[in-house]
Phi, psi and omega in degrees: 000131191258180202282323151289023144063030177005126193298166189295179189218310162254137188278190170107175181296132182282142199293131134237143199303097169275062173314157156197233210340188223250169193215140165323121186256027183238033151086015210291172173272010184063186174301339208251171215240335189291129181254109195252161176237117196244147178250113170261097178268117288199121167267336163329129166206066176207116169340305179276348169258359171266348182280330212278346165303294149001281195332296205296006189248297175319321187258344146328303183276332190299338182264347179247034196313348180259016196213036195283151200225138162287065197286101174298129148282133176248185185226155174242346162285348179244003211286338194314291193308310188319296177272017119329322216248334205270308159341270187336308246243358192072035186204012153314170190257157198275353163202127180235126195272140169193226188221161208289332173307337194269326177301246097168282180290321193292322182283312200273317229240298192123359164319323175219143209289160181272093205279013178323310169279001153244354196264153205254178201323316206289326167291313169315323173244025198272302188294158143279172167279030168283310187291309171310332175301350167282311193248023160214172207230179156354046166071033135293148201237109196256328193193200199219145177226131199243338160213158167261153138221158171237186196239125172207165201236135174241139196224131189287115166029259177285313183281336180264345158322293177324315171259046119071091171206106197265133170264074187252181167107170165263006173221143221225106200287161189279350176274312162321269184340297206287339111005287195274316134020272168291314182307313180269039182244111173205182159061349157128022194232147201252138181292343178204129138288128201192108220260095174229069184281329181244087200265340206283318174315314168301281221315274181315326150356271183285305190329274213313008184300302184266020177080012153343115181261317201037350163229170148205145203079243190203165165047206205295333212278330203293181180230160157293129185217090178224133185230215150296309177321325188315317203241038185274312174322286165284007181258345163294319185290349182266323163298343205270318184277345188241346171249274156317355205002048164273012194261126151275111183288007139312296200303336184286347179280320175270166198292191169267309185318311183303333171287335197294312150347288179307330185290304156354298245223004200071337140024274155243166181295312198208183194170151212213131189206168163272158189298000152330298180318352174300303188326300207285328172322312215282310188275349184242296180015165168272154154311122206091330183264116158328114170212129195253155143260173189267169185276158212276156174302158190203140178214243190246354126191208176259012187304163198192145163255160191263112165248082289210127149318139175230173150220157192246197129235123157336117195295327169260031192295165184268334187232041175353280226280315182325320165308313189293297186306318184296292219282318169262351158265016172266326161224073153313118191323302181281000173254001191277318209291300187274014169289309204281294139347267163330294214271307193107041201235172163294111136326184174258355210241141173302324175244029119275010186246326171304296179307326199286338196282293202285343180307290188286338172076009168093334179298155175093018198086003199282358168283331173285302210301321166301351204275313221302332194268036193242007152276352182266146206235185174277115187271143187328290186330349195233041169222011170268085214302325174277030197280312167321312182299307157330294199282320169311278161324309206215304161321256147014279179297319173316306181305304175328270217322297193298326169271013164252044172076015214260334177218159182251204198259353158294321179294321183307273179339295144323299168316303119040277229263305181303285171323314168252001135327294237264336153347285220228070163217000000 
């Protein structure tokens, strides 16, 4: 999962975790005596989260002489195709890093082992289960899921100092936003900016702020389900731009990356990003320029759905539970904490979420950006085997369209609705 958390890409019902047996807990090599080397292929590419992997590899084999792990670089723009190829071909690696969207298919086809009986109790109750619900199946376990992100609003400073706009609370409600919005919209300058070239992924998303379903049931079997709640999201984000204009409807046109600059430069007050998007504050920002997040998003609650990095093993892998054993010490507080770190990510677990708090002192947003993770959970929409296609095909233009004004939300709904029938045969 790269930090835009790359959309889903396979379909079917998504996996959560019945973990159950037990496991050594200082990462030990267990009974067996066979000394094996298993390939960990690695998705880290931010300097600092592959050094901070590296590390967790390193203090493994020095603790681990009969089990030694092999660290592989991997891509997270080829790993999909890769590990088709890898499937097919038997030659997958004994640990595999990816996203709970992506295992989906890989889980469904049969591909990947059930790691339940080993990975142990302190991990199993370390996740919430929302979050293990990403990644499990029929009381199966497909993978360990290890960092998040969510969508938060980050806000310049110095401009909401001015407009005596404070961020305290633990929630910052959409009625609040679009308020504060408008209030900081004057001068040829916008209260909010938002980079939705690709809409469909924030939308649905964010939709669980109101209890958004957009499906119900799982796989092929599922329905369209949209409704108000469905379209509560774009239709704030379309008032906001075209009736308050408090939006700028360029910026609905652009990337996240693509807004920033104008965030930079004043432009806009404030811009809705993933909670990622810090890294690039910290590294790009001008000298001088302040910038907070804001406390999560809020409709009737703060819920977001979790996609969660994961890591697996191969069903006809030779070495499970070894694998397995690795898998739970990757995830131990302190190495999720500095993987998370690095990448600038949620860990999944509260106390990786802790080190990451007391490491940083709360400071650059990490105080906001952990709380933002402490609802997110498995959304209808990631139990749905077309959902890709959907969201490319029907979603994804339906959404452009509306939001660039072009059509209204009755129609948005119809397409919506319609678009998956045509889908999903």
């Amino acid at each position: 999962m790269k930090k835009v958390m790359t959309a889903l890409l396979a379909a079917g019902a998504l996996v959560a975790l019945a973990a159950c047996g037990s496991n050594s807990d200082d990462g030990g090599s267990g009974s067996s005596n066979e000394k094996v080397t298993l390939k960990f292929q690695s998705l880290a590419f931010q300097k600092t989260t592959v050094a901070a992997t590296k590390k967790i590899v390193a203090d493994w084999n020095a603790a681990n002489p009969n089990i030694q792990v092999e660290y592989v670089q991997g891509s997270w723009d080829s790993v999909h195709d890769q590990l088709v190829t890898q499937f097919q071909g038997g030659t997958a690696p004994d640990i595999i890093h990816d996203e709970s969207a992506d295992i989906t298919g890989f889980a469904n086809q049969g591909f990947l082992a059930d790691l339940s009986p080993y990975l142990s109790q302190e991990t199993k109750d370390a996740v919430p289960q929302g979050v293990w619900d990403t990644v499990s199946s029929d009381g199966k376990t497909f993978a360990a899921p290890t960092l998040l992100q969510s969508y938060v609003v980050f806000g310049n400073a110095a401009l909401l100092k001015q407009a005596g706009i404070t961020a305290t609370g633990d929630s910052l409600s959409w009625d609040d936003l679009a308020a504060d919005a408008k209030k900081l919209t004057a001068g040829g300058k916008y209260g909010l900016g938002w980079g939705l070239k690709s809409p469909t992924a924030t939308v649905l998303n964010l939709g669980m702020n109101f209890d958004a379903q957009f499906f119900e049931g799982s796989g092929r079997d599922a329905k369209a389900k949209i409704g108000d709640p469905e379209l509560e999201v774009p239709k704030r984000i379309n008032a906001m731009a075209y009736t308050d204009k408090s939006i700028d409807p360029t910026s609905l046109t652009q990337s996240g990356s693509d807004v920033l600059p104008g965030f930079f430069a004043g432009k806009y007050a404030m811009v809705v990003a993933g909670n990622y998007t810090a890294q690039q504050m910290v590294e790009q920002a001008p000298k001088g320029f302040q910038w907070e997040v804001l406390p999560p998003l809020k409709g009737t609650s703060t819920k977001q759905a979790a996609n969660p990095q994961t890591l697996s093993a191969p069903a006809e892998g030779k070495h499970i539970e070894q694998s397995a054993k690795f898998i739970d010490y990757f995830m131990k507080a302190e190495n999720l904490a500095a993987v998370g770190q690095g990448d600038w990510l949620i860990p999944t677990t509260q106390a990786a979420r802790d080190a990451i708090l007391k490491t940083t002192g709360g400071k650059d947003g990490w105080q906001q950006t952990l709380a933002s993770g402490a609802e997110l959970t498995k959304a209808p929409f990631q139990s749905v085997e077309n959902y890709p296609k959907w969201k490319d095909q029907i979603a994804t233009p339906a959404l452009q369209e509306f939001l660039a004004n072009k059509t209204d939300l009755a129609t948005l709904g119809k397409k919506l609705n319609d678009g998956w029938g045509q889908v999903n045969q």
